[in-house]
C-alpha positions in Angstrom: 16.2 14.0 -12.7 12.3 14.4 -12.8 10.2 14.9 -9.9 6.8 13.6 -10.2 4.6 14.0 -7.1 3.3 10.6 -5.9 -1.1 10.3 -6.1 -2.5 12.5 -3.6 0.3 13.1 -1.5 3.3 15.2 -0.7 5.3 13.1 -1.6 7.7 14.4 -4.4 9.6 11.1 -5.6 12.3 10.9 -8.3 11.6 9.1 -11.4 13.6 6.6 -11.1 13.3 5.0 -7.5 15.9 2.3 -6.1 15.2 -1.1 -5.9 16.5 -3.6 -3.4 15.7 -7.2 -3.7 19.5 -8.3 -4.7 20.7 -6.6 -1.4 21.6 -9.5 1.3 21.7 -12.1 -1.5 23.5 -11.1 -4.5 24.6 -8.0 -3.1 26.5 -7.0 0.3 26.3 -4.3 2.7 29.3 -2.7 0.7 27.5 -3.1 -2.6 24.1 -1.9 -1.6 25.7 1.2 0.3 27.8 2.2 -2.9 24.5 1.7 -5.1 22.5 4.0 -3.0 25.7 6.9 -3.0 25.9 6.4 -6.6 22.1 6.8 -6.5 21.6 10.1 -4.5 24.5 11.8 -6.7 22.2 11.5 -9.7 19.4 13.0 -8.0 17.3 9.2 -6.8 15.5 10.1 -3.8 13.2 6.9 -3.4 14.4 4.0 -2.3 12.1 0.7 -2.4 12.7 -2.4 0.2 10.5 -5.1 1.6 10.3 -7.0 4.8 10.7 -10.2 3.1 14.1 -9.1 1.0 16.0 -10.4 -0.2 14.7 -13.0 -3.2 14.7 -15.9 -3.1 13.2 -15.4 0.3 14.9 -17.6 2.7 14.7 -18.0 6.6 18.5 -16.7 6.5 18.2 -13.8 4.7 14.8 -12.7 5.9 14.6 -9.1 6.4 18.5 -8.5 5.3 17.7 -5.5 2.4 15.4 -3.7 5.0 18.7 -4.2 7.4 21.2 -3.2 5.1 19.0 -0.1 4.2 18.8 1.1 7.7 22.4 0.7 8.7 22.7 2.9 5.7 20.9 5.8 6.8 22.1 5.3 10.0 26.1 5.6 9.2 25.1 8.5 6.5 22.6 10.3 8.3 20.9 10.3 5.2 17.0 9.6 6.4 15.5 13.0 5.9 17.1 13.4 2.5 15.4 9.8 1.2 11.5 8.6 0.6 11.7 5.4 2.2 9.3 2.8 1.2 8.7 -0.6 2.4 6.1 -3.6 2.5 4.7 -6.0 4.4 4.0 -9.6 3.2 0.8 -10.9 2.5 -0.6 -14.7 2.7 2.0 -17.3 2.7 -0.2 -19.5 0.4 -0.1 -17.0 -1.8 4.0 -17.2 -2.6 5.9 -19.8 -2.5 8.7 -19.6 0.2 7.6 -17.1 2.9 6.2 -19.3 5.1 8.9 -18.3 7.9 7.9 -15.2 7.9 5.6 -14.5 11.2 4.7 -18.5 11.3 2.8 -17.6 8.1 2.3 -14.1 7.4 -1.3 -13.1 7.1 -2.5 -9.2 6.5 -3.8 -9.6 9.8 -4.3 -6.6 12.0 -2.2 -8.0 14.6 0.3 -9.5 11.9 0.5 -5.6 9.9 1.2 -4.0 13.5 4.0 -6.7 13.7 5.2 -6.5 10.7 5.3 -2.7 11.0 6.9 -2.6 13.9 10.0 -4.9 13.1 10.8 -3.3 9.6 11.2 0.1 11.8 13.6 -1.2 13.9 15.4 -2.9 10.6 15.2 0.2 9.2 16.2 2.2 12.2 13.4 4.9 11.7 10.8 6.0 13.4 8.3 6.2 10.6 7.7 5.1 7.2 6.9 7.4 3.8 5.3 4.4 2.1 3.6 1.7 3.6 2.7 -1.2 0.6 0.8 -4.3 1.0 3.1 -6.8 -1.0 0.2 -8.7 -2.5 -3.1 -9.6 -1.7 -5.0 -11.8 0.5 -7.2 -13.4 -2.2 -6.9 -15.6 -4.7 -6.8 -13.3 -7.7 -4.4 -12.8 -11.0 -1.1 -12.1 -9.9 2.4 -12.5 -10.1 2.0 -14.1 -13.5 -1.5 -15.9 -13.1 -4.1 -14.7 -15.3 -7.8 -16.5 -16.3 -9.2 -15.2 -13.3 -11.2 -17.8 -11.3 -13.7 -16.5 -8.4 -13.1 -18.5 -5.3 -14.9 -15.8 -2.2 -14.2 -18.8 0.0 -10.2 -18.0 -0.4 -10.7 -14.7 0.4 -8.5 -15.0 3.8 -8.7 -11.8 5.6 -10.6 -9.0 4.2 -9.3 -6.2 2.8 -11.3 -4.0 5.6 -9.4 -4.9 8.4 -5.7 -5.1 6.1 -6.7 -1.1 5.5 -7.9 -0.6 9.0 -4.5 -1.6 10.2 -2.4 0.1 8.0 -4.8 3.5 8.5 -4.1 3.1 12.5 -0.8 3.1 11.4 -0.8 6.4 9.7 -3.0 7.7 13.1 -0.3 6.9 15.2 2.6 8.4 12.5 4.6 5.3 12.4 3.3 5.4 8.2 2.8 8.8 6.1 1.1 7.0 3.6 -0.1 4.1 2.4 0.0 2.2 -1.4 -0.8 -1.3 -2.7 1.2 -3.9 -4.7 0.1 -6.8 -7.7 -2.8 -5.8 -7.4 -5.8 -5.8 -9.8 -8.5 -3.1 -11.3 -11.3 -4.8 -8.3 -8.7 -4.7 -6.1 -8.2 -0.5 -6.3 -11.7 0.2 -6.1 -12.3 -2.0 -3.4 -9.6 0.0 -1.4 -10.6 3.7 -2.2 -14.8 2.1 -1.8 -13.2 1.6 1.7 -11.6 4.0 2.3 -14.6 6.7 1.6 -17.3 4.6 3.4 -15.4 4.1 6.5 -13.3 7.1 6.8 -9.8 5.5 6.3 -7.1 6.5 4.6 -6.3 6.1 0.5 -4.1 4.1 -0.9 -1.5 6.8 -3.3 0.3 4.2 -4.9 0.2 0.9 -6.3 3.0 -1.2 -7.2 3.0 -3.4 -10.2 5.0 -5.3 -13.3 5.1 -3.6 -16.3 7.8 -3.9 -19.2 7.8 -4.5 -22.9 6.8 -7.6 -22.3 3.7 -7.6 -20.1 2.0 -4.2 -20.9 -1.2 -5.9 -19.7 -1.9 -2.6 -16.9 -2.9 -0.6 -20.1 -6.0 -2.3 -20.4 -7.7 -1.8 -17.1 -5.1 -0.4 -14.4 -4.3 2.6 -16.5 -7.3 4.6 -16.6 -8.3 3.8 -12.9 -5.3 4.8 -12.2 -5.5 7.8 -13.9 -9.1 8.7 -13.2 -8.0 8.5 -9.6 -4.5 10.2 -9.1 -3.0 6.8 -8.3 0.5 6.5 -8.5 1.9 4.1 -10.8 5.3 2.2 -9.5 6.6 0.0 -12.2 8.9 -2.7 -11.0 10.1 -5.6 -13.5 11.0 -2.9 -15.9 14.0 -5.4 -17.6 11.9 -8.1 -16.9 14.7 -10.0 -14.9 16.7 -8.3 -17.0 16.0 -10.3 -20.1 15.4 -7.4 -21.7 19.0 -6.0 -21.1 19.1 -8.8 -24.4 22.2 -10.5 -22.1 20.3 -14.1 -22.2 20.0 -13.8 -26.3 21.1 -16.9 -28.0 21.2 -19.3 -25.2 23.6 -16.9 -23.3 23.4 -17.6 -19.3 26.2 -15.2 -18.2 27.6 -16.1 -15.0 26.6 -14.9 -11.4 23.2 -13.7 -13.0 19.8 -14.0 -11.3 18.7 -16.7 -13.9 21.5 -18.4 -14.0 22.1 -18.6 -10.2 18.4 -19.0 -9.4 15.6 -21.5 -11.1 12.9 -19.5 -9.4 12.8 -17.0 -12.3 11.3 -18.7 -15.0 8.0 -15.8 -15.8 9.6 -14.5 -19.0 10.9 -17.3 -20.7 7.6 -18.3 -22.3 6.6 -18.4 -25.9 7.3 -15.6 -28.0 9.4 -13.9 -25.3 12.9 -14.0 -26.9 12.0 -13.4 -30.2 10.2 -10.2 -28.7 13.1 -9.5 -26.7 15.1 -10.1 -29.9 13.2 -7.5 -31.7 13.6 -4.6 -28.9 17.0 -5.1 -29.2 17.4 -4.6 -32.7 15.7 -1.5 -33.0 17.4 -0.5 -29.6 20.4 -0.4 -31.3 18.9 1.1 -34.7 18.7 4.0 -32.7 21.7 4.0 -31.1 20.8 3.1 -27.9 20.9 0.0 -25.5 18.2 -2.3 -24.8 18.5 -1.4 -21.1 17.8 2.3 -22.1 15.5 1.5 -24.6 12.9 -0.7 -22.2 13.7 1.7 -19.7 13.0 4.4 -21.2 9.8 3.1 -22.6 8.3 2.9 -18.8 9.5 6.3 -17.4 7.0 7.4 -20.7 4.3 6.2 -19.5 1.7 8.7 -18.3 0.5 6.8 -15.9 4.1 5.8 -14.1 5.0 8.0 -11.5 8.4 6.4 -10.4 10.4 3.4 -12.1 11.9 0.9 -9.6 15.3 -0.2 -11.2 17.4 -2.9 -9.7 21.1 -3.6 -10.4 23.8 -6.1 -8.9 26.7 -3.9 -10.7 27.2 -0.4 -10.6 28.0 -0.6 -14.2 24.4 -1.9 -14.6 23.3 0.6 -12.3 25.0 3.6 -14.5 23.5 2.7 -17.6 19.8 2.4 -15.7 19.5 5.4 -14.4 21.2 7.6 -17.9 17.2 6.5 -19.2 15.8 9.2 -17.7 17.5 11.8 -19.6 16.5 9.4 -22.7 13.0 10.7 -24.4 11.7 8.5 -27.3 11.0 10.0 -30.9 7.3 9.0 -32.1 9.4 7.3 -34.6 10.6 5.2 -31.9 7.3 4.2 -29.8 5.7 3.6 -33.6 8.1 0.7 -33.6 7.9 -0.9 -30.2 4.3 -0.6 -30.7 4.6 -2.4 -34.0 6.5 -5.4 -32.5 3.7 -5.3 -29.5 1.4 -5.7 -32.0 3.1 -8.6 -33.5 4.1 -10.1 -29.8 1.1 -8.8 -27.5 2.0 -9.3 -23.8 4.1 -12.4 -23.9 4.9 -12.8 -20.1 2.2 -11.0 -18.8 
C-alpha cells in the first residue's frame, strides 16, 4: 500500500481510504467490523464516516456508521493505529432529507461545536484527525448541479464563522485538522483567503466526486489544488458502482444500492451507459475488471491523495482495494482518454 502525506499536514494516509456510508443501512455492525479487519490487513489506515451516515439519511439511522465505527475501535483498541475522519452536515436546504439532523443543521458555530461534540462520543474518541465540512452553506454547483447561478442572498452563514468554529476546535484539540467537501474552485480560495487574513487554520483536504464519468475537477480544482498542497479525496470512484458495469443491459442485481434505493439517479443520464459500456470493454481488453480499471484510473491521479472506496461485500471490497497495486500503461490512459473525448463528463 502507498502512503501519500495528506496537504500540509502530518498526516500519512493510505491510498486507498475506507468508506462508510453502507454501514447501519446496508451493512451491520458484523459487516462493517469485518470490512475494516479486512481493511487494516492490506495496509488501509484511513477510515472515512459522517455524522449523517448512513444514506439514505433517515431519522433512524442517523449517526449509525459514526456508531458502528466507534464501537469498533473500542472492542479492537484499534484508534491509534487508524486516521479517523469525519464530517459535519451542512444546510438542510441544501440536501434533501437531513432535516432531523440538529432541527435543521446549519454550519453554525454553535451547531459545528454540537455537531463536534456528539460524533466524539459516537465515535468514542477524544479527538478527531480530520474534521470536513460535508457541503457548503451557499447555494453553489454541487452534488450534481452545475450552471452556476449567483444568489449572495442564499449565502446562509458565512464561511468566516463555519472556519472560526472548526479552527477553535483544533485550539482546544478535539480536531487535528481540518478539510472541506463538494466544494468549488471560489470555495478553496475563500477558505485559505480566511484562513491567512484572520489567523485561522487551513483547510488540508477537500473531499469531492471524481470518476470516469465526471472528471469535471480537472478543469479548475486540480491546479488550485495543486498550486496549494491541498489534498485531493476522491469519493464516487465507481460512481454508485455503475462503473463496476453490474447495471449493463438493464441489469438491476438484487440488494444493490440502485435497485433498493430511487435516490440514486446522478449517473444514469445521457451517454452514461454507453460510456460505462466502453470502460468496460477495454477493462477487459486488458485483462482487468472494470472495478480495477476505474479504480485504478483515480489512485493515478496527481492530484488524489487518498481514494475513498465503499463496498457492501467483502468480495467487492477484495477486488477494490487489489487497484492499488494496478498501474496503467500509457497505452491504457490513451484509451480512456479517447472514450472521454468522445463521452466528456457525462454525470458530472
Amino acid at each position: 500500500m502507498q502512503y501519500n502525506l495528506l496537504g500540509n499536514s502530518t498526516l500519512n494516509v493510505s491510498q486507498i481510504c475506507l468508506g462508510s456510508m453502507t454501514w447501519g443501512e446496508q451493512n451491520t455492525q458484523r459487516d462493517a467490523s469485518e470490512q475494516m479487519a479486512l481493511a487494516l490487513e492490506h495496509g488501509i489506515n484511513f477510515f472515512d464516516v459522517a455524522e449523517m451516515y448512513p444514506v439514505p439519511p433517515k431519522p433512524e439511522t442517523y449517526g449509525q456508521s459514526e456508531l458502528i465505527m466507534g464501537e469498533w475501535i473500542k472492542q479492537n483498541n484499534q484508534r491509534k493505529n487508524i486516521i479517523l475522519a469525519t464530517k459535519v452536515a451542512g444546510a438542510s436546504s441544501r440536501n434533501r432529507g437531513v432535516n432531523h439532523i440538529r432541527g435543521g443543521a446549519n454550519l453554525g458555530r454553535d451547531h459545528i461545536f454540537s455537531a463536534c461534540e456528539n460524533s466524539l462520543k459516537r465515535l468514542q474518541t477524544d479527538y478527531i484527525d480530520l474534521y470536513q465540512i460535508h457541503w457548503p452553506e451557499r447555494a453553489t454547483n454541487f452534488f450534481g448541479k452545475l450552471e452556476y447561478q449567483h444568489q449572495p442572498e442564499e449565502d446562509g452563514i458565512a464561511i468566516h464563522e463555519s472556519l472560526s468554529a472548526v479552527s477553535e476546535l483544533v485550539k482546544q484539540g478535539k480536531v487535528r485538522y481540518i478539510g472541506i467537501s463538494n466544494e468549488t474552485p471560489w470555495g478553496i480560495h475563500e477558505y485559505l483567503r480566511l484562513a491567512s487574513h484572520y489567523n485561522l487554520e487551513n483547510i488540508i483536504s477537500v473531499q469531492n466526486p471524481y470518476n470516469l464519468l465526471n472528471r469535471t475537477w480537472d478543469i479548475g480544482g486540480s491546479e488550485m489544488c495543486l498550486r496549494e498542497n491541498i489534498g485531493v479525496l476522491a469519493y464516487s470512484p465507481l460512481a454508485f458502482g455503475k462503473l463496476s458495469g453490474k447495471y449493463l443491459n438493464n441489469q438491476m442485481p438484487e440488494g444493490s444500492r440502485i435497485a433498493l434505493y430511487d435516490r440514486f439517479s446522478r449517473y444514469d443520464k445521457t451517454n452514461c451507459d454507453e460510456a460505462i459500456a466502453a470502460y468496460a470493454s477495454v477493462a477487459h481488453d486488458h485483462n482487468l475488471t472494470p472495478s480495477q480499471l476505474a479504480l485504478a484510473f483515480v489512485n493515478q491521479r496527481p492530484y488524489v491523495t487518498s481514494n475513498i472506496i465503499g463496498a457492501t461485500t467483502l468480495e467487492q471490497l477484495r477486488e477494490n482495494i487489489s487497484s492499488h497495486a494496478i498501474t496503467l500503461t500509457r497505452e491504457l490512459l490513451d484509451d480512456i482518454n479517447a472514450i472521454h473525448t468522445q463521452y466528456p463528463n457525462p454525470a458530472p
